[in-house]
C-alpha positions as CSV (number, residue, x, y, z in Angstrom):
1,X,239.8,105.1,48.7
2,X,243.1,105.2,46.9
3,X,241.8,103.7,44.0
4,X,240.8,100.2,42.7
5,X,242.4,97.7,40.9
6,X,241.4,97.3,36.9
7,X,240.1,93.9,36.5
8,X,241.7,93.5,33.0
9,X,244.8,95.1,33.1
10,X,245.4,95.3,36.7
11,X,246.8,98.6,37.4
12,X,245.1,100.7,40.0
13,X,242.0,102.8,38.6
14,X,242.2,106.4,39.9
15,X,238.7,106.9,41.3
16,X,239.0,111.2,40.3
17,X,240.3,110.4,36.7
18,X,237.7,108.0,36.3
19,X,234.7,109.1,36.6
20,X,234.3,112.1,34.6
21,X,235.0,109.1,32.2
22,X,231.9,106.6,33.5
23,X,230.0,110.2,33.0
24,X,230.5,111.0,29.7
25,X,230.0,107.3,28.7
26,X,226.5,107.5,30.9
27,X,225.5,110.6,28.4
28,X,226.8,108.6,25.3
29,X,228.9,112.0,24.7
30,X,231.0,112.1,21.7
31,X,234.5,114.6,20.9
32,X,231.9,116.8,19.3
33,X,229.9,117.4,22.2
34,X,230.9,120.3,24.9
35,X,230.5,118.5,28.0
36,X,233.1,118.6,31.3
37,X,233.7,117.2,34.3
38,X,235.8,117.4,37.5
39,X,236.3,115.1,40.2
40,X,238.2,114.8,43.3
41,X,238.9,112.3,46.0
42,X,238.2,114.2,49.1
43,X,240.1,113.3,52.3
44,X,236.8,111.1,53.6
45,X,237.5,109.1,50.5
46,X,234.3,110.1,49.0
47,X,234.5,112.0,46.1
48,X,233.0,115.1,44.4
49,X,231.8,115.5,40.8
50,X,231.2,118.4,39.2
51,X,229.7,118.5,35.5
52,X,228.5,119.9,32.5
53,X,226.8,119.9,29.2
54,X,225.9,122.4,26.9
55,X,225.3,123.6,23.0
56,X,228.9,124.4,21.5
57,X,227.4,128.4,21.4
58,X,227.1,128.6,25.3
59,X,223.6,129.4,25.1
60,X,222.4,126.6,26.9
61,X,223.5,124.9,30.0
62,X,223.2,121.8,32.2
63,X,225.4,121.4,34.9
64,X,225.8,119.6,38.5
65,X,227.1,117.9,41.4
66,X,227.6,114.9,43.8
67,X,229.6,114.2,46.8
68,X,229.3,110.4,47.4
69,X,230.9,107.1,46.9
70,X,233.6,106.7,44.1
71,X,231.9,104.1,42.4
72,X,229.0,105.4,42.5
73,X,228.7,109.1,41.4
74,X,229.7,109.0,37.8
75,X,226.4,107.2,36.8
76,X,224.4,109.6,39.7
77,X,225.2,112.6,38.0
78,X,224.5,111.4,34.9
79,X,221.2,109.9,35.6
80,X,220.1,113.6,37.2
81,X,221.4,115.0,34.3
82,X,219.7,112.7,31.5
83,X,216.3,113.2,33.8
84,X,217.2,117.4,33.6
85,X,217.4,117.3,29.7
86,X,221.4,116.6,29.4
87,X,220.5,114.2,26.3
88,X,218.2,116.6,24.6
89,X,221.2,119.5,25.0
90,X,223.6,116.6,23.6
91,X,221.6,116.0,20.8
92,X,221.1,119.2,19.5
93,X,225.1,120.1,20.5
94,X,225.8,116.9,18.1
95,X,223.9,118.2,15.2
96,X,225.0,121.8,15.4
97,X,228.9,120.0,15.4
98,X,227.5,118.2,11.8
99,X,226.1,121.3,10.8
100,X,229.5,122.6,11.2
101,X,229.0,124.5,14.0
C-alpha cells in the first residue's frame, strides 16, 4: 500500500497524490473548472477520497467521498459524481470561465 511502480517511467506512484489526478481526468476537468480533491493513504492501506465540483461563483455544489482500494476510488467517485450531475456543474463552470467569469 506504499505505492506502485509507474509502468513507464518506473518510479513509485504515490497512491494519495494520484488519485485526485485519475478523478479530475474521470470528469474531463480542465484549469478553468473549480473542482478539488484530497486523498490519503490510511494506515489499512486503503485510502480515502474526498472531492468536489462546483460553478467558479460557489453557488452550486457537488461533492463526496470513498474509503476503499487505492486503485480503485479515483474512478468510484467520479462515476458517483458524473451519475449526481458533476458533468452538467462542469459544463456550465467551463462556460462561465469563457464567459470570463
Amino acid at each position: 500500500a506504499d505505492g506502485t511502480r509507474d509502468p513507464v517511467c518506473g518510479m513509485t506512484v504515490d497512491p494519495a497524490t494520484e488519485m485526485p489526478r485519475v478523478q479530475a481526468r474521470r470528469l474531463d476537468a480542465s484549469c478553468h473548472t473549480p473542482v478539488g480533491a484530497n486523498a490519503r493513504l490510511l494506515a489499512d492501506g486503503q485510502l480515502e477520497l474526498v472531492a468536489w465540483v462546483g460553478l467558479p461563483d460557489g453557488s452550486e455544489w457537488i461533492r463526496d467521498s470513498l474509503i476503499g482500494a487505492p486503485e480503485l476510488v479515483g474512478d468510484e467517485v467520479a462515476e458517483r459524481m458524473l451519475s449526481a450531475g458533476a458533468g452538467e456543474l462542469l459544463h456550465r463552470a467551463t462556460l462561465s470561465a469563457e464567459a470570463g467569469w
